[in-house]
C-alpha positions in Angstrom: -109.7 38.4 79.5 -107.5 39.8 76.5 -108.5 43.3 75.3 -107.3 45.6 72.2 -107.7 49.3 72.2 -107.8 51.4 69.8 -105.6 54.7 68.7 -107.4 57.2 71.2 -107.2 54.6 74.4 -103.4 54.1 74.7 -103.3 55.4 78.6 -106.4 52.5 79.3 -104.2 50.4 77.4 -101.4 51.3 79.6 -103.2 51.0 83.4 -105.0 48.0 82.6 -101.8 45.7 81.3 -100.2 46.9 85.2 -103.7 45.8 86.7 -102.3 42.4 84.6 -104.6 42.6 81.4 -103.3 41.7 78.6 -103.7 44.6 76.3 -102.7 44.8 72.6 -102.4 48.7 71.6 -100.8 50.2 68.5 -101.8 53.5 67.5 -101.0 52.7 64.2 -103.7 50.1 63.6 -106.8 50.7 61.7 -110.5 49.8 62.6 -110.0 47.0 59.8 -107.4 45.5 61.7 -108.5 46.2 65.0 -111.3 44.1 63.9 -109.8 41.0 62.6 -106.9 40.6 65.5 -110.0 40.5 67.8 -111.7 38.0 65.9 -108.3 35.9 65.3 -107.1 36.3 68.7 -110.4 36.6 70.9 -110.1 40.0 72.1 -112.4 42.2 73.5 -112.4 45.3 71.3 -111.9 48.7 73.7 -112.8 51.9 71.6 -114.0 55.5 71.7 -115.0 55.6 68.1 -118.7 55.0 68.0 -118.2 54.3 64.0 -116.0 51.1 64.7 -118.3 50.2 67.7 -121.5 49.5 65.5 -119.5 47.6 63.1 -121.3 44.0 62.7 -118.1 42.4 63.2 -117.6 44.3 66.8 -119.5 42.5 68.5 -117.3 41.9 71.4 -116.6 45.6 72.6 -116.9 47.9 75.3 -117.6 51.6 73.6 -115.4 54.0 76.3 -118.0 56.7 77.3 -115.5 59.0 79.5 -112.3 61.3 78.8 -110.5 60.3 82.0 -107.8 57.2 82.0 -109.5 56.2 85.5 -113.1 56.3 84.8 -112.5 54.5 81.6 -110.8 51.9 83.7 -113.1 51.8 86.1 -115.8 51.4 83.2 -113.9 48.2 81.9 -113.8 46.6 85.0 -117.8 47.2 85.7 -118.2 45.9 82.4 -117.0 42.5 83.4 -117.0 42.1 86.3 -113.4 42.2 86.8 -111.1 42.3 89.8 -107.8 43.2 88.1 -105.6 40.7 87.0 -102.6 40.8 88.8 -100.5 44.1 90.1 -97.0 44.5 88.4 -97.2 41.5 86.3 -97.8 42.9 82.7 -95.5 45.9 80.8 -97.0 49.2 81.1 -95.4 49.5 77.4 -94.7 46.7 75.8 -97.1 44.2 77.2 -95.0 41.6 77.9 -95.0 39.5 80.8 -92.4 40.7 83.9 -90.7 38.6 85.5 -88.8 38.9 89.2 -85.4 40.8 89.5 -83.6 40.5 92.0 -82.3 44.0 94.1 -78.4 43.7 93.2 -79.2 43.7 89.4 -81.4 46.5 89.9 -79.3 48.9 91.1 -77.9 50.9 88.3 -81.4 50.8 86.8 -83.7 52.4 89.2 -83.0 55.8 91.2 -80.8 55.3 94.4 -83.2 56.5 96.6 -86.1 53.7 95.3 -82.8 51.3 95.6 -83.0 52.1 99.3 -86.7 52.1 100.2 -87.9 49.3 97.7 -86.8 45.4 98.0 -88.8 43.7 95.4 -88.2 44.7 91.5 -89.5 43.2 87.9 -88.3 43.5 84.6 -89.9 43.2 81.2 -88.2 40.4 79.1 -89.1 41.9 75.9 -88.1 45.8 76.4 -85.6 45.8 79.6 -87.7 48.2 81.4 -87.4 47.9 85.6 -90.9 48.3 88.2 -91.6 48.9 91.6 -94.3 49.0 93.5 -94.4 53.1 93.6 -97.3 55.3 94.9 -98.9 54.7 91.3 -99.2 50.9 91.7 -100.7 51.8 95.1 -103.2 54.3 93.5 -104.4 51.4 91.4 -104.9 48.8 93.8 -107.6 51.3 95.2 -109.2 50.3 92.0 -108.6 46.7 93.0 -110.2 47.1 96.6 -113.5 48.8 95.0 -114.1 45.8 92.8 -113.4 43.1 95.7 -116.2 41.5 97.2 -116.6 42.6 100.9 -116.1 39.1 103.6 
C-alpha cells in the first residue's frame, strides 16, 4: 500500500517508510497537489487537516485523529489491516529503497562502537545514508508483533 502525507504528518511519514511503506512526504505540497499525486499515482492520502479530508476528491484517506507519531502509526495500521511492510527496507528520509552493505564499507560511516556490535548494514541509493538495526528498529517491530496474528 502507497501512502502520501501531508505537511503536519512528516514523523508518520518517516516511521512508516522503516516499517517498509512507501511514503511520499513534502512539506511543501499543497492540498491541490496532495490530491492529484494520489489520484495519479494511487496513494492513500494521510492527513490531519479535516478541510482536505472532506474534499470530494479524497476519497481514499485516513484523517489522523492523535498528536503522537506512534498512535498515529498505530491508527494506519488498524485502518488496513496492515502488518508492516518490511523492517529496514525503505529510507526514513528520502524514501528510496535500501539496499545491503556490506560491514567493511560501512566502517567510516557509522559510529565505531555500532561497527563492533552490528554485522548487517543498508544504504539508501538515492541519499547515501547508512542503517542498522538499533534499539529504534526494535521499538517498531513491537508494532509489528501487535498486528501479527497469534498461531
Amino acid at each position: 500500500m502507497n501512502f502520501i502525507a501531508d505537511a503536519m504528518l512528516g514523523s508518520l511519514a518517516k516511521r512508516l517508510r522503516l516499517l517498509g511503506f512507501d511514503v511520499l512526504y513534502d512539506h511543501t505540497l499543497a492540498d491541490n497537489e496532495i490530491l492529484r499525486l494520489a489520484l495519479e499515482q494511487g496513494r492513500v492520502i494521510l492527513t490531519r487537516d479535516t478541510g482536505l479530508a472532506a474534499r470530494p476528491l479524497a476519497r481514499n484517506r485516513v484523517l489522523i485523529k492523535s498528536d503522537h507519531v506512534d498512535d498515529q502509526v498505530q491508527q494506519v495500521l488498524d485502518a488496513f489491516s496492515l502488518l508492516a511492510a518490511g523492517l529496514l527496507t525503505r529510507c526514513s528520509i528520502c524514501n528510496q529503497q535500501l539496499s545491503p552493505l556490506d560491514r567493511d564499507s560501512a566502517g567510516d560511516r557509522v559510529p565505531e562502537h555500532v561497527l563492533r556490535t552490528v554485522t548487517t548494514f543498508f544504504e539508501c541509493r538515492g541519499c547515501g545514508r547508512v542503517y542498522w538495526e538499533g534499539s529504534h528498529v526494535k521499538n517498531m517491530a513491537g508494532l509489528r508483533a501487535k498486528k501479527e496474528p497469534a498461531t
